[in-house]
C-alpha positions in Angstrom: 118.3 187.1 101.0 117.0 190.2 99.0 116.7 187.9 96.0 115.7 184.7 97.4 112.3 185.4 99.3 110.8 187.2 96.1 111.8 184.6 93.7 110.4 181.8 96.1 107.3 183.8 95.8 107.3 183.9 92.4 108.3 180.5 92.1 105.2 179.6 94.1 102.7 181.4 92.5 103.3 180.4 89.1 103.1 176.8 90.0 99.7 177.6 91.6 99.0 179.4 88.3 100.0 176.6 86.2 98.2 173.5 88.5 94.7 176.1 89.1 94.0 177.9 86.6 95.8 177.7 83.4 93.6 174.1 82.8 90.4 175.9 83.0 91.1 177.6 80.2 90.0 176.5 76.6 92.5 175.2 73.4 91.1 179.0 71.9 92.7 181.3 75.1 96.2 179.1 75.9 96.7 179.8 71.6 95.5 183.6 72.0 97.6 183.9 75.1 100.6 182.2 74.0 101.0 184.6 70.7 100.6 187.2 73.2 103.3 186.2 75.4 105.7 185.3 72.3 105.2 189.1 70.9 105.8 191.1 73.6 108.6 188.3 74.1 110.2 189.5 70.8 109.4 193.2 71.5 111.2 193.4 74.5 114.2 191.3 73.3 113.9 194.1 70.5 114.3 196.9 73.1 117.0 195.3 74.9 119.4 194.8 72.0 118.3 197.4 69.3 121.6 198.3 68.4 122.5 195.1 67.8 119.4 194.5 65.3 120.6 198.1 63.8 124.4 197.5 63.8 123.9 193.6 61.9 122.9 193.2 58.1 119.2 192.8 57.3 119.7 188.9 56.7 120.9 188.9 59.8 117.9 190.3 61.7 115.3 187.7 59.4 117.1 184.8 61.0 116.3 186.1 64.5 112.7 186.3 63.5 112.2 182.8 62.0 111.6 180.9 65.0 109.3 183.3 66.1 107.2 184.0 62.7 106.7 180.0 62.4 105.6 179.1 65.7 103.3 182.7 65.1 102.1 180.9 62.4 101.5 177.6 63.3 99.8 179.3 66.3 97.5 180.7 63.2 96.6 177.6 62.0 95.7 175.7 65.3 93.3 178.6 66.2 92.0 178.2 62.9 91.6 174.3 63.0 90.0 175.1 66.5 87.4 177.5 65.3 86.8 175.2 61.6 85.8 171.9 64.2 84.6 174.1 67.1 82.7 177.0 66.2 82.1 178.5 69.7 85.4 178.0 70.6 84.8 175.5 73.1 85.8 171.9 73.1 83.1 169.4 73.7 84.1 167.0 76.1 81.4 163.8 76.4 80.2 162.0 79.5 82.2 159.0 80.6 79.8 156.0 80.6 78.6 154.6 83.9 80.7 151.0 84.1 78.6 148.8 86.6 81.0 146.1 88.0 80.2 142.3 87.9 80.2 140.4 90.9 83.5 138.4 91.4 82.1 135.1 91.8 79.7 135.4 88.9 82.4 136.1 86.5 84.2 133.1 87.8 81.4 131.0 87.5 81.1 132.3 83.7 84.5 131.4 83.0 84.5 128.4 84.6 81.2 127.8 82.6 83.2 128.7 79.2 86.1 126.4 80.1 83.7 123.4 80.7 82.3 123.7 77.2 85.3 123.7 75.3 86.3 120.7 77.2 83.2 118.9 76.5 83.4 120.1 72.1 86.9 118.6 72.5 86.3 115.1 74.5 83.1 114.6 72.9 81.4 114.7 76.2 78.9 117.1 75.5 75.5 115.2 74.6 74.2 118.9 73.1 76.1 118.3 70.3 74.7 116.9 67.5 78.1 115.2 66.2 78.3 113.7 69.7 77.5 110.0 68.7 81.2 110.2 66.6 83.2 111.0 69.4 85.7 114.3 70.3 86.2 116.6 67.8 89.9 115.6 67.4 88.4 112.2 66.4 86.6 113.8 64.0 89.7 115.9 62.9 91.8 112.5 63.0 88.7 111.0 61.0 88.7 113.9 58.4 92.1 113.6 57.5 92.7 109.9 57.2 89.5 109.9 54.7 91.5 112.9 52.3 94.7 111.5 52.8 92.5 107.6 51.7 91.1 110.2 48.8 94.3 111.3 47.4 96.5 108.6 47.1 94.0 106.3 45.7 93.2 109.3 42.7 97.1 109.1 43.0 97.4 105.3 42.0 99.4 104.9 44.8 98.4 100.8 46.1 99.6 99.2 49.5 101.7 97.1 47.7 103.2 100.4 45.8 103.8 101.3 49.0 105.7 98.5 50.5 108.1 98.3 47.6 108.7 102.2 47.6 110.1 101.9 51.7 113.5 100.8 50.5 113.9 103.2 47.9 116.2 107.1 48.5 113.3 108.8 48.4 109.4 109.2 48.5 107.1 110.8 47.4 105.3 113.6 49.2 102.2 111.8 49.7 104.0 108.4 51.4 106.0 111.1 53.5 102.6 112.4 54.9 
């Protein structure tokens, strides 16, 4: 029980640490902090196993220190690109917009709006429209299409009769197949 009540405690006050006030605190302290808490981290690993770091080959004791001399220096360079955009080592943080919401029903009645044009540019109903007096616009599609396909194979020589004759054959050409 002698270890389990102060490690609760413990427990409990780094997690109101962590959820209070370790957000408050700006990009700048959490970097200046953290190489703080990574040095004396490597110090008192030093302390703890010094003969070890004496006893082992001087390669040896660089690849201990790798991890710790790039995160070091990465640390570097984020306060750095902190301090380059932010100069007062603050980070601006802008106001969220005021959204106003539409009414329900008045959206609906939009949409419904929207829905009742397209309809009406598709059926030809709408009497707006200019083109109205030719019919839907797939007519006019329809009426588009037959006049390029008339276009092309009349520049193409290509007859009704030619036409006719050329049913019975294998094959045809792309034109007919259109």
């Amino acid at each position: 029980m002698e270890f389990f009540i102060p490690g609760l405690l413990l427990f409990l006050v780094s997690i109101l640490v962590v959820f209070l006030v370790i957000p408050k605190f700006t990009p700048l302290i959490v970097a200046i902090l953290s190489i703080v808490f990574l040095s004396y981290g490597v110090y008192d690993h030093y302390l703890l196993f010094a003969s070890e770091y004496r006893l082992s080959t001087w390669q040896e004791s660089l690849k201990g220190y790798a991890p710790a001399i790039m995160i070091f220096t990465i640390l570097l360079y984020i306060i750095y690109t902190i301090l380059a955009f932010f100069t007062s080592g603050s980070v601006p943080v802008p106001a969220a917009p005021n959204i106003i919401e539409a009414n329900q029903s008045s959206v609906t009645n939009q949409i419904v709006k929207s829905l009742n044009k397209v309809t009406n540019v598709f059926t030809g109903n709408n009497t707006n429209n200019k083109n109205a007096k030719n019919g839907s616009l797939l007519n006019q599609v329809t009426n588009t299409l037959n006049n390029s396909l008339n276009t092309v194979t009349n520049s193409l020589g290509i007859t009704n009769n030619a036409k006719r004759n050329n049913n019975n054959k294998p094959s045809r050409s792309f034109v007919e197949t259109f």
